[in-house]
N, C-alpha and C positions, 0 to 999 in steps of 0.2 A: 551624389551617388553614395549610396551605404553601403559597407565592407562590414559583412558578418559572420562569415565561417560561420551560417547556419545555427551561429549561436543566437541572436536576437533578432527578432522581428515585429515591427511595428505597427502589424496589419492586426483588423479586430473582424474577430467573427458573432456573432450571435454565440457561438460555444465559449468565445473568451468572454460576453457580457455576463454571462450565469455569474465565473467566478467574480464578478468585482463587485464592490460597495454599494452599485448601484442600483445590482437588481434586486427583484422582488424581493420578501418577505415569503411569500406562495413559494418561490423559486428556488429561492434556497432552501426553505423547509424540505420541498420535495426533492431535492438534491443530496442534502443529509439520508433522507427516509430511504432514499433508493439507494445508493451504494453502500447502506449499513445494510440493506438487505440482499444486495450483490454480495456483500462479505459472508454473511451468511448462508446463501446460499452455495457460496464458493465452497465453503468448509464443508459439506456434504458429498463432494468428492474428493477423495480420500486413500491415500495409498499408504500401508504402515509395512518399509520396511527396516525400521529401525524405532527406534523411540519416538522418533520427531516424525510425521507424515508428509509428502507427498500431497496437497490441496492446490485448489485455483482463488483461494483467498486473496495473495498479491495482486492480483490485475487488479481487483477490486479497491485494495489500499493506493495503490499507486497510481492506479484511476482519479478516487475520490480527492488527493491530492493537485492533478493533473487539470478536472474538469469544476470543480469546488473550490480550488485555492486553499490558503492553507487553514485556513482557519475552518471554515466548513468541513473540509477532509478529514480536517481535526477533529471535531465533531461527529461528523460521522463514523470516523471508529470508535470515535467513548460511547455514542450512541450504544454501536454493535457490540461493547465490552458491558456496558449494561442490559441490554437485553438478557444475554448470556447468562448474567445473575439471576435471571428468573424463568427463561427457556433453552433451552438444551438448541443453541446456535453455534456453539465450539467444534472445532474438527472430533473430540474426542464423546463420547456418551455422556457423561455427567453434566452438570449446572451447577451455579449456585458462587459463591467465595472462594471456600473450603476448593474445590474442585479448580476454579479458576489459577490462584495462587497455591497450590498441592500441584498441578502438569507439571512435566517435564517441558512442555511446547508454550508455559505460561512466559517466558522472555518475551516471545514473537509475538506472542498476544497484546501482550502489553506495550511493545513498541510500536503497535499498527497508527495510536495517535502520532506522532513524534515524525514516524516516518512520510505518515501522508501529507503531516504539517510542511515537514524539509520540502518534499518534495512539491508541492506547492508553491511555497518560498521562491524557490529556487526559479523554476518553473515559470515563475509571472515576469520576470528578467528575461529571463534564456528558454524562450519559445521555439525557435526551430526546431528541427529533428534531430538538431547534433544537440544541443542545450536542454529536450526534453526528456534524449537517453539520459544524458548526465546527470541531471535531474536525479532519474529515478535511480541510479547507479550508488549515490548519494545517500537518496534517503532505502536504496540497499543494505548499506554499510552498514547504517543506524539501524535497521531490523537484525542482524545476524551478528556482528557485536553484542546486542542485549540479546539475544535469542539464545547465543553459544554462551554466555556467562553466564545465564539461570540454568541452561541445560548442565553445566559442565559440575555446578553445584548440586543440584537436585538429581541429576542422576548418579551424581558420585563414582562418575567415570578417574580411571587409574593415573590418566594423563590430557593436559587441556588438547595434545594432540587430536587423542579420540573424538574429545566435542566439537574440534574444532572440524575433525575430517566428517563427522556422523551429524552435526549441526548446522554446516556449512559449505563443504568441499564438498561433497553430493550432491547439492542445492546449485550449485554454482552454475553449471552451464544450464539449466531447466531453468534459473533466474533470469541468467542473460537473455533468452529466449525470449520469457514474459517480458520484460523489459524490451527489448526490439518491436516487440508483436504491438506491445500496448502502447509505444513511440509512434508507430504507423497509423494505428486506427487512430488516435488522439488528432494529430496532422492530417490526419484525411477527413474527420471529420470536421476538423476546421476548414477545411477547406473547400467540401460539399455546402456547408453552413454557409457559404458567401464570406470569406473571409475578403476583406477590403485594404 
């Protein structure tokens, strides 16, 4: 009998073979292709009440991590941070480096490998639904951490409180949420997929 506090589980689905070693070459490509283009697409809704926006990027990051593992996940947001350099796929109108690394929102950008990686990581251990919130909780940290210390510089706020309340403590319950939502569906789909 196995004792898991929902933290580990031993069952494989067709959704866990994508992320592993084994599968295709086809598979993962289009595993990459698609959640850098869920990221992108995420970033087109948009809410600006403050410097930093309001977007559905995260599900996307923490997806790719989630359903890619980590390396793929990985991959697929360097993908979506190069695209960026050459098409206008950022939450914000501009393209390009200058644009990239010049945002206020460039921390988060730039953490979305790292985070998907963590959370991946993390993730291929601690599969249930209490090991997959955690997961993303995890490679949370790591997005808003880097996200709040580029903002706190680049916008040149008076105190790291401000970045931290306008960077982060905003973000925070609308996080947890994604992160719940994207727990669910992740585990349902494994679970629709004939997990064994």
């Amino acid at each position: 009998m196995q004792f898991t506090l929902g933290l580990r589980s031993s069952e494989v689905s067709p959704i866990d073979a994508i992320r592993s070693d084994s599968a295709s070459v086809t598979a993962q490509m289009l595993g990459i292709l698609g959640f850098a283009a869920l990221t992108a697409l995420g970033a087109q809704f948009r809410l600006y009440l403050w410097e930093v926006p309001f977007t559905l990027q995260t599900f996307a990051v923490y997806g790719s991590g989630l359903y890619l593992g980590w390396r793929n996940g990985l991959l697929a947001q360097g993908l979506y941070l190069l695209i960026g350099l050459f098409l206008p796929v950022y939450a914000g109108d501009g393209v390009g480096p200058a644009y990239l690394f010049g945002a206020v929102s460039a921390g988060y950008l730039l953490a979305y490998p790292l985070t998907a990686a963590a959370v991946g990581m993390l993730s291929k251990s601690f599969n249930g639904l209490t090991g997959t919130i955690l997961s993303m909780m995890v490679g949370s940290v790591i997005l808003f951490v880097l996200g709040v210390t580029w903002l706190h510089y680049v916008a040149d706020h008076a105190t790291w409180f401000e970045s931290i309340d306008k960077g982060w403590l905003r973000f925070a319950p609308v996080d947890l949420a994604k992160i719940i939502l994207v727990g669910l569906i992740y585990q349902g789909t494994r679970s629709l997929s004939g997990r064994k």
